[in-house]
C-alpha positions as YAML, in Angstrom:
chain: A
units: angstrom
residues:
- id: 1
  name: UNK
  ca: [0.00, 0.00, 0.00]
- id: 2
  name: UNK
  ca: [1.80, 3.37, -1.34]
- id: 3
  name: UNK
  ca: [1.59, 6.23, 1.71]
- id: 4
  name: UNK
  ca: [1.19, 9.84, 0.44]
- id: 5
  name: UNK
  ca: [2.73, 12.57, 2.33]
- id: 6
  name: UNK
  ca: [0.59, 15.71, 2.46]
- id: 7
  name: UNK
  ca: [1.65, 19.39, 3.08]
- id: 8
  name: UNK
  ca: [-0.34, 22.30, 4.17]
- id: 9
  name: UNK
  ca: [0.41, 26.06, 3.71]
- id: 10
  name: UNK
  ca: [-0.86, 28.97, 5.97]
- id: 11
  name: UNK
  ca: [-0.80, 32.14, 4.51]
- id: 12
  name: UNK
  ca: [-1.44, 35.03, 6.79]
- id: 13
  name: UNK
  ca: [-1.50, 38.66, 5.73]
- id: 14
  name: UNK
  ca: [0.60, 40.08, 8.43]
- id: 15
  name: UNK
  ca: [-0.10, 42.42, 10.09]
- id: 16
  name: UNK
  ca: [-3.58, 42.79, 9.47]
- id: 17
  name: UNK
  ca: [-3.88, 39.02, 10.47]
- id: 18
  name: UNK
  ca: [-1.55, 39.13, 13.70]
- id: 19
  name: UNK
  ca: [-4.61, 37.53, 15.81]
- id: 20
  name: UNK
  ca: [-5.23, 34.88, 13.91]
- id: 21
  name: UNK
  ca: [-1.62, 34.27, 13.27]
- id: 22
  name: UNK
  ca: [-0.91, 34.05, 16.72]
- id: 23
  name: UNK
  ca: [-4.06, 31.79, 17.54]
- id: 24
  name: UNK
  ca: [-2.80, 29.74, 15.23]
- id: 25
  name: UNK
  ca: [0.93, 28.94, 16.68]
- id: 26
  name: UNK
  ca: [-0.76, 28.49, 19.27]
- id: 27
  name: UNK
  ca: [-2.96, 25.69, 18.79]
- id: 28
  name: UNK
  ca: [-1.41, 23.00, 20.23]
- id: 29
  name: UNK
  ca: [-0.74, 24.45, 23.32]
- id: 30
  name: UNK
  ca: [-3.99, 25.23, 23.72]
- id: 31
  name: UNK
  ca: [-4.97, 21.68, 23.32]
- id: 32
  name: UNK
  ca: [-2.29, 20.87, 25.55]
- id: 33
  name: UNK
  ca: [-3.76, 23.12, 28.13]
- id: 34
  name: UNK
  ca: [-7.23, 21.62, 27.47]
- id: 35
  name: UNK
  ca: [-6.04, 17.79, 28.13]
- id: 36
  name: UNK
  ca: [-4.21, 18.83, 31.38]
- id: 37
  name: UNK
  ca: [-7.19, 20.50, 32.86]
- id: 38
  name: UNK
  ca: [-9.28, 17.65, 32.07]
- id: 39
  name: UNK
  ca: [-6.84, 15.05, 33.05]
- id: 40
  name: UNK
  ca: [-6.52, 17.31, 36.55]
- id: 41
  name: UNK
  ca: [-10.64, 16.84, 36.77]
- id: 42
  name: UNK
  ca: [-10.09, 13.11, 36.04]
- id: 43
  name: UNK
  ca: [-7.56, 12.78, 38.79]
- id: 44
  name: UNK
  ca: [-9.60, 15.03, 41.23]
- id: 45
  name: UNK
  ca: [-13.23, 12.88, 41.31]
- id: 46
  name: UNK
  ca: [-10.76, 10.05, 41.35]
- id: 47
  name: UNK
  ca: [-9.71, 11.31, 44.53]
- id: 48
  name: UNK
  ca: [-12.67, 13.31, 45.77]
- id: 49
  name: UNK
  ca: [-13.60, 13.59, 49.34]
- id: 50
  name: UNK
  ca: [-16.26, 16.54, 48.60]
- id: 51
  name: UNK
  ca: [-18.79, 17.74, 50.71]
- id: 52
  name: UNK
  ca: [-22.69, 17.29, 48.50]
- id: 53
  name: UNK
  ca: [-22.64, 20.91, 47.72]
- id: 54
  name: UNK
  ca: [-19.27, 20.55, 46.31]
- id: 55
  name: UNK
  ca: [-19.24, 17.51, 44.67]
- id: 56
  name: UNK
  ca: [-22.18, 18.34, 42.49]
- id: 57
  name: UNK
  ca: [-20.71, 21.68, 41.68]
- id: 58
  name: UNK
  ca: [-17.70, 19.42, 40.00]
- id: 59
  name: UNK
  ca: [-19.65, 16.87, 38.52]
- id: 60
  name: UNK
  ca: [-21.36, 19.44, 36.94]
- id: 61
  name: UNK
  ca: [-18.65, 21.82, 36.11]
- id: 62
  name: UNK
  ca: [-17.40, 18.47, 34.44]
- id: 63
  name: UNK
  ca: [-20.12, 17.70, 32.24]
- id: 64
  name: UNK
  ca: [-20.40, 20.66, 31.20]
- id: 65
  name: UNK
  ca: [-16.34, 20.19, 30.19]
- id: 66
  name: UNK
  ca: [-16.83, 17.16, 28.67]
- id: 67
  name: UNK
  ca: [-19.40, 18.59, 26.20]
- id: 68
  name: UNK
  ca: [-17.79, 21.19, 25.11]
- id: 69
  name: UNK
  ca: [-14.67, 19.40, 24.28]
- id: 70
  name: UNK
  ca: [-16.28, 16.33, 22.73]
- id: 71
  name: UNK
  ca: [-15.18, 15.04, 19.58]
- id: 72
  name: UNK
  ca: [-11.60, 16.85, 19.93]
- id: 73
  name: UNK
  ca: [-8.83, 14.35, 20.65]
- id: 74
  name: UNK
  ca: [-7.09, 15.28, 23.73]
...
């Protein structure tokens, strides 16, 4: 089976597309960023010893996480 390497090009129109330019080398650490926090969560119910109050405050702070990342791969 013959593999086919693929390139990409980003053009930005500097400076008029400095944001955009910047979100973009940024990217990955923002994904990064992302994982850790939910990996963090993860580790924290894993652990929890949460008052009611506090532990539903998580769980839902956590769904609410998990939706808005789903479908990325983190």
């Amino acid at each position: 089976m013959q593999q086919y390497k693929m390139k990409a090009t980003l053009t930005f129109n500097l400076p008029d597309d400095q944001y955009e330019y910047e979100y973009t080398l940024n990217a990955a650490r923002y994904k990064d960023a992302l994982s850790d926090i939910m990996e963090l969560m993860r580790q924290k119910d894993k652990w929890n010893d949460y008052d009611e109050s506090a532990a539903k405050a998580f769980y839902e702070l956590y769904d609410e996480m998990a939706k808005i990342v789903e479908g990325l791969e983190l």
